[in-house]
ZAVODREN-512167 format. One record per residue (C-alpha): x, y, z; residue number from 0. Coordinates in Angstrom, 2 decimals. Layout:
REM ZAVODREN-512167
+---------+---------+---------+-----+
|       u |       v |       w | seq |
+---------+---------+---------+-----+
|       X |       Y |       Z | NUM |
...
+---------+---------+---------+-----+
This chain:
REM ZAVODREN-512167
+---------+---------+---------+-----+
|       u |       v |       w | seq |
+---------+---------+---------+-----+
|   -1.68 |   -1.68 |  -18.94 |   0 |
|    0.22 |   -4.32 |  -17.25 |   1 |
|   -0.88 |   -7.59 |  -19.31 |   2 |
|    2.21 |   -7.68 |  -20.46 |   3 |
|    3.18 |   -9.07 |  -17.09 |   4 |
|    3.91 |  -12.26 |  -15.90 |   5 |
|    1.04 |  -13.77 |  -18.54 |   6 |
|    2.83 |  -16.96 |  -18.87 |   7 |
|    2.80 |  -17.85 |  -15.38 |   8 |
|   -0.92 |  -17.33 |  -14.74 |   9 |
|   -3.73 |  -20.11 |  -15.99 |  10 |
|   -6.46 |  -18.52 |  -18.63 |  11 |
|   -8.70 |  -18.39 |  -15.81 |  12 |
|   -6.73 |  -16.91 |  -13.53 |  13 |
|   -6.04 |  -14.11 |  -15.69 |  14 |
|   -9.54 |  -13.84 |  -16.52 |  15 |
|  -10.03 |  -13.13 |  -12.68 |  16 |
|   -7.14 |  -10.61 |  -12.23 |  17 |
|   -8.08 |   -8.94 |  -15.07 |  18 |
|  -11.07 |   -7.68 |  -13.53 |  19 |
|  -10.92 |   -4.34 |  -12.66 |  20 |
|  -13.46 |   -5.37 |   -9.51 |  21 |
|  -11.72 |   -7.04 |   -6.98 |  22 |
|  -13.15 |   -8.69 |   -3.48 |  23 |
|  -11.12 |  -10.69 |   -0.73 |  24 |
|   -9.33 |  -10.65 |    2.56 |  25 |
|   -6.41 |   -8.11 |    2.38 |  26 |
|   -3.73 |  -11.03 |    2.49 |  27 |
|   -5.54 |  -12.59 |   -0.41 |  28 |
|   -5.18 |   -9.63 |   -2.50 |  29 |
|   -1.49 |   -8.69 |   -1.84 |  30 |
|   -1.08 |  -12.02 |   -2.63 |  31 |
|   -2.55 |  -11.58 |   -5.87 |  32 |
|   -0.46 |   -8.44 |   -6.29 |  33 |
|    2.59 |  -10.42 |   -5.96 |  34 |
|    1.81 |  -12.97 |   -8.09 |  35 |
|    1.42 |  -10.46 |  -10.70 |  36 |
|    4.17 |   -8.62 |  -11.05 |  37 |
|    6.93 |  -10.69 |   -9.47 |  38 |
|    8.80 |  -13.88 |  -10.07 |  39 |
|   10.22 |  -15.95 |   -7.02 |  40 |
|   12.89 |  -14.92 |   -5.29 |  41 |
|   12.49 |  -11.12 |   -6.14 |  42 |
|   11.93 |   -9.05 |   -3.44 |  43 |
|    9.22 |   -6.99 |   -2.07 |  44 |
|    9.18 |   -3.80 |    0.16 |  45 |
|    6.52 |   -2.86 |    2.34 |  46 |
|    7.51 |    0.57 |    3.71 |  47 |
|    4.69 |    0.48 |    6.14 |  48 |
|    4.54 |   -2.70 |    7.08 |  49 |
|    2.44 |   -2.74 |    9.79 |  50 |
|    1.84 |   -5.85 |   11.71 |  51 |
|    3.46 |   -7.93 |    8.50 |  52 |
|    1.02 |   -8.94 |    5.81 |  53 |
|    2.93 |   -7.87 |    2.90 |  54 |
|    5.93 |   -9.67 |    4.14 |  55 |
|    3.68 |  -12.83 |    5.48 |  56 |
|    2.39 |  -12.92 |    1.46 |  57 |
|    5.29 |  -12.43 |   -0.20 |  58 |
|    6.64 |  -15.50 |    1.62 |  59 |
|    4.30 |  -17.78 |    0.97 |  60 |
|    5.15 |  -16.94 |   -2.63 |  61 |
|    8.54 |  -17.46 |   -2.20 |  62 |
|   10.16 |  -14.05 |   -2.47 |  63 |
|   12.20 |  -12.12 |   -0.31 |  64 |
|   10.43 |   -9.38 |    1.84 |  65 |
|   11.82 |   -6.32 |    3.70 |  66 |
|    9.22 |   -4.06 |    5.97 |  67 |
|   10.05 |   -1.19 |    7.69 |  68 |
|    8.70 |   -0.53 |   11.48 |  69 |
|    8.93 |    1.23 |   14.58 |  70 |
|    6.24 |    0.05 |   16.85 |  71 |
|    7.14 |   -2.77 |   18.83 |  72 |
|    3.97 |   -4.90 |   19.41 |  73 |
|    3.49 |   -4.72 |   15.44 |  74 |
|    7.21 |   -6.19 |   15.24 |  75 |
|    6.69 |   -8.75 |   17.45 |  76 |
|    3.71 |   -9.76 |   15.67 |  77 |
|    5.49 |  -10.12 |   12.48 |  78 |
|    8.25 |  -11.93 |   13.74 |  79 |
|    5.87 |  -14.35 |   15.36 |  80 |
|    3.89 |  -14.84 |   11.54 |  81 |
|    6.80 |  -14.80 |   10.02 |  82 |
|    9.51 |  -17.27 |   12.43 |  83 |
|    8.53 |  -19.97 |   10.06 |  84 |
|   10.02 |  -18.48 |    7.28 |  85 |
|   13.33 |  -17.52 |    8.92 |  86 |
|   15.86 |  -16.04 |    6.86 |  87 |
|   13.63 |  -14.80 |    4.12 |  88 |
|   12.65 |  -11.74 |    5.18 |  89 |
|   14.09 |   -7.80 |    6.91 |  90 |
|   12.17 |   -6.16 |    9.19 |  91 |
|   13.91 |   -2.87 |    9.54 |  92 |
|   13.13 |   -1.08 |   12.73 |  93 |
|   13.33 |    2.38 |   11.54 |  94 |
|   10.96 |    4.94 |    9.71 |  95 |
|   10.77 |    4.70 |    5.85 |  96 |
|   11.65 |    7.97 |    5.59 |  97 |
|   14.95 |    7.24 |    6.37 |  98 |
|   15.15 |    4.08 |    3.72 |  99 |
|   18.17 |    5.45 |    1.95 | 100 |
|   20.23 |    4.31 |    4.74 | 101 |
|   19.38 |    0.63 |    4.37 | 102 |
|   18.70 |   -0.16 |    0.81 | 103 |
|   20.98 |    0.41 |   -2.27 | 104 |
|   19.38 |    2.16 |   -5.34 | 105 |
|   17.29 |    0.11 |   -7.62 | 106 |
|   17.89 |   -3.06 |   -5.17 | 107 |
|   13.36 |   -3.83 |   -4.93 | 108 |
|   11.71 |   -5.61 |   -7.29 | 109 |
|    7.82 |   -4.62 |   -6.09 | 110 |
|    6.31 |   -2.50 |   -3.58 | 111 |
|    3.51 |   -3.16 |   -1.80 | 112 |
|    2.21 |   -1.11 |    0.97 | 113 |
|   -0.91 |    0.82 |    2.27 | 114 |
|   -0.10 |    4.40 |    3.46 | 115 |
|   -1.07 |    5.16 |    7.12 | 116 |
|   -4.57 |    6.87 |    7.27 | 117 |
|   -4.58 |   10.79 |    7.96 | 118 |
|   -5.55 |   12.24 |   11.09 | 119 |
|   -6.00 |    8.14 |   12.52 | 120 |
|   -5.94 |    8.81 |   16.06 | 121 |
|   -9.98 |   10.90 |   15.47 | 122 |
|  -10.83 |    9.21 |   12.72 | 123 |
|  -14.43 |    7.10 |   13.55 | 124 |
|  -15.04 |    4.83 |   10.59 | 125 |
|  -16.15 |    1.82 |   12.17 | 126 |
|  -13.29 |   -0.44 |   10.63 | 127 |
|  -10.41 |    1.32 |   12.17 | 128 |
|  -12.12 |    1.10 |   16.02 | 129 |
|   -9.93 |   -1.61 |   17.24 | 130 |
|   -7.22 |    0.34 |   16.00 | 131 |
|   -6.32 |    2.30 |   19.50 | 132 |
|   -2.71 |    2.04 |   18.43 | 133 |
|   -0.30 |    3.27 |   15.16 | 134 |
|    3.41 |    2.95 |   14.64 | 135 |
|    5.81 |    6.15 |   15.14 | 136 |
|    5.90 |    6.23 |   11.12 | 137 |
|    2.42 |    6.69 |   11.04 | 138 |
|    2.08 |    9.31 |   13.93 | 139 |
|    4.81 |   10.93 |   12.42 | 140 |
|    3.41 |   10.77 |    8.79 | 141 |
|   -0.20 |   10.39 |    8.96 | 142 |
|   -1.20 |   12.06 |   12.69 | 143 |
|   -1.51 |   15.63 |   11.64 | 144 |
|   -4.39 |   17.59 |   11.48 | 145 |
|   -3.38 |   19.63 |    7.98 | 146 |
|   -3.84 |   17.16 |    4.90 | 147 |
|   -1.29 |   19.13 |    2.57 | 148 |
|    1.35 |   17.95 |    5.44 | 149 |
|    0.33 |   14.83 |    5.42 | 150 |
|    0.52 |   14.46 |    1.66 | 151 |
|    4.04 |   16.55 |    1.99 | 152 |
|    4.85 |   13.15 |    4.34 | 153 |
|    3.93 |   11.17 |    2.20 | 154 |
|    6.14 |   12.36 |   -0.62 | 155 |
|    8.90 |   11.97 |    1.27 | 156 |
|    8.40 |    8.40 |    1.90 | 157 |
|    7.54 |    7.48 |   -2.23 | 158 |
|   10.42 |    9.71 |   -3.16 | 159 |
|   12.60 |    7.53 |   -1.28 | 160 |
|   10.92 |    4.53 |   -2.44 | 161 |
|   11.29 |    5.70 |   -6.07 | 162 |
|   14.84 |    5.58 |   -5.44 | 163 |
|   15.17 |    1.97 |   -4.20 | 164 |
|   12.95 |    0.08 |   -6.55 | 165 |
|   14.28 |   -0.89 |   -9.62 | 166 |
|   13.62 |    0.69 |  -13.67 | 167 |
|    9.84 |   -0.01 |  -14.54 | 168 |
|    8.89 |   -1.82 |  -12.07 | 169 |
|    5.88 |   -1.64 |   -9.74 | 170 |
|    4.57 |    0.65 |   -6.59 | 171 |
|    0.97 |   -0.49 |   -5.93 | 172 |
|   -0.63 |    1.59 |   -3.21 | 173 |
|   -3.75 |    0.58 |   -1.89 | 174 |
|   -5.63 |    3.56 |   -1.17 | 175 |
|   -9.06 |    4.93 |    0.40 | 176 |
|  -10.57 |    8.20 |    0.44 | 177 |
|  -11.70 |    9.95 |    3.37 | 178 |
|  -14.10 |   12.54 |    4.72 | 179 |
|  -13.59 |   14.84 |    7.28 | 180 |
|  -16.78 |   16.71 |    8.79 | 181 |
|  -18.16 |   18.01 |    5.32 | 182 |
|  -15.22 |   18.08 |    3.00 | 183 |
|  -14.34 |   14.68 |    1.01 | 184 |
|  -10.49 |   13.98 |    0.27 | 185 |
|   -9.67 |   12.02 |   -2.70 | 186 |
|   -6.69 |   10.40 |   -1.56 | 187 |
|   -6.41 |    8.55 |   -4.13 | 188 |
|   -6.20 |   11.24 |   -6.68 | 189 |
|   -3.90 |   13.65 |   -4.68 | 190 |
|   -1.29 |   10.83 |   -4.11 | 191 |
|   -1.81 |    9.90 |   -8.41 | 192 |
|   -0.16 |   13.67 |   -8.44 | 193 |
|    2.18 |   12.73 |   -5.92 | 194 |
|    3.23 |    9.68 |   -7.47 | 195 |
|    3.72 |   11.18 |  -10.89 | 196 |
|    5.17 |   14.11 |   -9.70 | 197 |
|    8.37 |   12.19 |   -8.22 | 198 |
|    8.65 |   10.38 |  -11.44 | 199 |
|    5.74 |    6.99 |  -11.59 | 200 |
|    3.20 |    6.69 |  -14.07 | 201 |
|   -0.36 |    5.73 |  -13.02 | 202 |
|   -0.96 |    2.63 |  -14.97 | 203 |
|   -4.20 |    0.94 |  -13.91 | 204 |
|   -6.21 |    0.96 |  -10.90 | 205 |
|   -8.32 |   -1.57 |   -9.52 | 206 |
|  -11.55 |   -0.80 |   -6.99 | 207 |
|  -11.39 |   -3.38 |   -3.74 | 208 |
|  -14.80 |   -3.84 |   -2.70 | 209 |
|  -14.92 |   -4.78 |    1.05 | 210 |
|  -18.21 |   -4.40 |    1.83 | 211 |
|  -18.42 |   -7.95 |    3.60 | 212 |
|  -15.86 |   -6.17 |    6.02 | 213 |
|  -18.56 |   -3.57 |    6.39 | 214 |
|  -21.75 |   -5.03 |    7.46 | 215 |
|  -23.20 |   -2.70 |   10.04 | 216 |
|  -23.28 |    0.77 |    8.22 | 217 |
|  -24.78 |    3.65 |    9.28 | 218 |
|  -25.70 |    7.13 |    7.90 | 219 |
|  -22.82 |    9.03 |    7.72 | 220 |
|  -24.72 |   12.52 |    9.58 | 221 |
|  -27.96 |   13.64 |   10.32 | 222 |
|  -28.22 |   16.28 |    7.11 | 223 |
|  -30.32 |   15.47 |    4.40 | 224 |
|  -27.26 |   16.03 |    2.01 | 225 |
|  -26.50 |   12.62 |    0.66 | 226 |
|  -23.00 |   11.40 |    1.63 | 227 |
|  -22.05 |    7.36 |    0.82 | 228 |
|  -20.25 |    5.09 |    3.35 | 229 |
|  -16.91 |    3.92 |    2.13 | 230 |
|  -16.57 |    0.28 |    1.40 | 231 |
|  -14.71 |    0.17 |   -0.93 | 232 |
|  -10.37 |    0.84 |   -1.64 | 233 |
|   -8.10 |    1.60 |   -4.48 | 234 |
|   -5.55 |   -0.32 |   -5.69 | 235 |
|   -3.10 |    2.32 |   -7.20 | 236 |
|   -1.27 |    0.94 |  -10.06 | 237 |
|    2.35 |    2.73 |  -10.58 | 238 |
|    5.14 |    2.01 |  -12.46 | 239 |
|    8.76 |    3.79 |  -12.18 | 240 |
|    9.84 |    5.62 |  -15.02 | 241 |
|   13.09 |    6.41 |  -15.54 | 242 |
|   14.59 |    9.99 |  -15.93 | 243 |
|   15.81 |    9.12 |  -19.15 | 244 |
|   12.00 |    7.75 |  -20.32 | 245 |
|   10.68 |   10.95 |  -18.99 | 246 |
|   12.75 |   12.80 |  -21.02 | 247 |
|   11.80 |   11.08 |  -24.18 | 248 |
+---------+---------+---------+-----+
């Protein structure tokens, strides 16, 4: 467990609240509540998708340092534009994350906070990823792919290299959600658990996002009388980085 974290900072209330293992909000709202957690101002915070720039945006407004990593222009743009306030406290690196060995030293991040691009986006249909005509080159590259053991393959590239970067015990939260394809359902969130632990984290907590306000026109998800749920719901993936020497013990 992670209560052991940044306890004297938060009110008894507030720790009542993020101790909940339920957790509701807008997306900003809860990486802000991840960063509150498990960082102190001034640390910094990698998002190696960043997307459009909410990690970074969050972290800011918290006072830390922030470093993204992005290809897609518009998204950079519109991170620069939420962000020009803040000016010289965050990176956006204009590169794939796969590559992040060539930017950051070893143990140099304090947190990670990211959401990994969704598999097989560009024919995926669940109604909260419709306005979503676009994704970055890291995402095509990592998440467009019809075969889901080479988009996990991807995406143990990218944590490998994260691993690297972040510093001894701390924190990689990865906010997660499952998906079904025609009639097979793919716990993402367990296969990237083995992922994680595999290159060397340890699965520490995890926390169900419920975002059903997000979701308010549902549907059935086929015709068959075979009952399948909508998903409205995300986990956050709680990992910490274990050393080599830890493991070892």
């Amino acid at each position: 467990m992670y209560t052991d974290i940044l306890i004297e900072s938060q009110t008894h209330d507030e720790w009542l609240q993020y101790s909940n293992s339920l957790w509701d909000g807008r997306r900003i709202d809860v990486v802000k509540k991840i960063i509150n957690l498990f960082t102190d101002p001034e640390e910094i915070v990698l998002d190696p998708f960043m997307g459009t720039g909410y990690t970074l945006v969050a972290a800011n407004t918290l006072d830390r340092m922030a470093i993204g990593f992005e290809i897609n222009k518009k998204y950079i743009t519109t991170a620069d534009e939420r962000l020009k306030i803040y000016k010289d406290s965050y990176q956006i690196i204009k590169d794939s994350c796969i590559n992040i060995n060539k930017y950051l030293y070893e143990e140099s991040v304090d947190l990670c906070v990211t959401s990994p691009p969704c598999w097989n986006i560009l024919s995926h249909r669940h109604i909260a990823y419709k306005k979503h005509k676009e994704t970055s080159s890291v995402q095509r590259n990592i998440g467009n792919t019809n075969s889901y053991s080479l988009y996990l393959n991807n995406l143990t590239r990218a944590f490998s290299g994260v691993y690297e970067v972040l510093k001894a015990n701390k924190m990689c939260i990865v906010i997660a959600s499952d998906r079904r394809k025609r009639n097979r359902f793919y716990p993402l969130h367990i296969d990237l658990t083995n992922i994680m632990t595999d290159i060397g984290f340890t699965l520490e907590d995890l926390i169900i996002w419920d975002r059903r306000k997000e979701h308010s026109i549902l549907k059935a998800v086929d015709n068959s009388c075979i009952y399948k749920s909508n998903i409205v719901h995300e986990y956050i993936c709680i990992f910490r980085k274990i050393t080599k020497e830890s493991r070892i013990l």
